[in-house]
C-alpha positions, 0 to 999 in steps of 0.5 A: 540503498537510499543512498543510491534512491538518492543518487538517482533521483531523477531516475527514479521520479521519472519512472513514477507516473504522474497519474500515480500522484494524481489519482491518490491525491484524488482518493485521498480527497473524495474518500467520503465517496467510497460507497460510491461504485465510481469510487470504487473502480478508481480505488481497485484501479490504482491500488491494482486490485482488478489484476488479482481477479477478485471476486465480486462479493469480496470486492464488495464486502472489502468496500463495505468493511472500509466504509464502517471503519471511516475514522477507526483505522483497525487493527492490522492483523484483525483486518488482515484475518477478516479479509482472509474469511471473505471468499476472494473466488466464487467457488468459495475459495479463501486467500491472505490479500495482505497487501490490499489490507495494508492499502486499506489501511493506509487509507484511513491512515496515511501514515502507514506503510503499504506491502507490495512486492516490490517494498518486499523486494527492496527490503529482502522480505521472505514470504511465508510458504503458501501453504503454512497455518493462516495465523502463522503467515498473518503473524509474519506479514504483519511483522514485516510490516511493523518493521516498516513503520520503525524503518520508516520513522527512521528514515523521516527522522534521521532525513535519509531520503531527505533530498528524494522526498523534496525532490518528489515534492517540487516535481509531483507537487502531491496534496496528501502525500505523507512522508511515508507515502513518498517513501513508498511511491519512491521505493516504488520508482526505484525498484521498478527502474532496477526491473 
């Protein structure tokens, strides 16, 4: 599959917004401002959170969480659990917002992998059922996850998408793209061409 990321390259950067590296770059370097409610709404509109049609006290209680964890990148799995005990709809309803913990993450840390559906996708990634034990399906995302950052590593180490991240590089000429960031937004790219 990289070899073909590889192959259509030009492709592939052409089915990414520029907007995308713009916007990142400019989270990426205004992440002080979290607390900021302007902040915030380019943060839940570039990372898509106002499609999930989130409550207000989740989004609030996500933004104040990711405010006390500035420096201290938590624990995913911990993360992931904290999220889950947050009402995501005003009738008090709970759900596993997994990817948007991995964005949260990967905030902190901009070497850590983002889940989205379209990375499941490429990497043929089962979901857990819906209605399986919450500790069961955290332990399977997290997982997967884990499996990106050694599959990640692998890909930077062993350059096998070497020309694609130079290629992203000299046409988006990102500020804080890491690797894997590239990585991701490249998958991205490719997975949404496929569609």
């Amino acid at each position: 599959m990289y070899g073909l990321i590889n192959l259509r390259c030009a492709e592939v950067l052409a089915a990414i917004p520029k907007t995308h590296v713009a916007e990142y770059d400019w989270l990426m370097a205004n992440l002080q401002q979290v607390g900021i409610p302007d902040y915030q709404a380019k943060y839940r509109n570039y990372w898509r959170m106002n499609s999930a049609r989130l409550c207000s006290g989740f989004y609030a209680a996500y933004f104040e969480k990711f405010h006390e964890c500035q420096g201290v990148p938590p624990d995913l799995a911990s993360l992931v659990i904290a999220l889950y005990e947050i009402p995501t709809q005003k009738t008090g309803r709970q759900s596993l917002q997994f990817s948007f913990a991995t964005k949260f993450l990967h905030s902190l840390d901009n070497k850590a992998p983002i889940y989205d559906k379209l990375v499941a996708r490429f990497y043929f990634f089962k979901k857990p059922r819906w209605n399986a034990p919450v500790a069961q399906r955290v332990q399977c995302f997290v997982q997967f996850h884990q499996f990106l950052q050694i599959e990640y590593a692998r890909v930077i180490e062993s350059e096998l998408l070497a020309p694609s991240i130079r290629a992203f590089r000299d046409y988006f000429e990102p500020q804080h793209f890491t690797d894997e960031k590239v990585i991701d937004s490249l998958i991205w790219g490719y997975v949404s061409l496929l569609q």
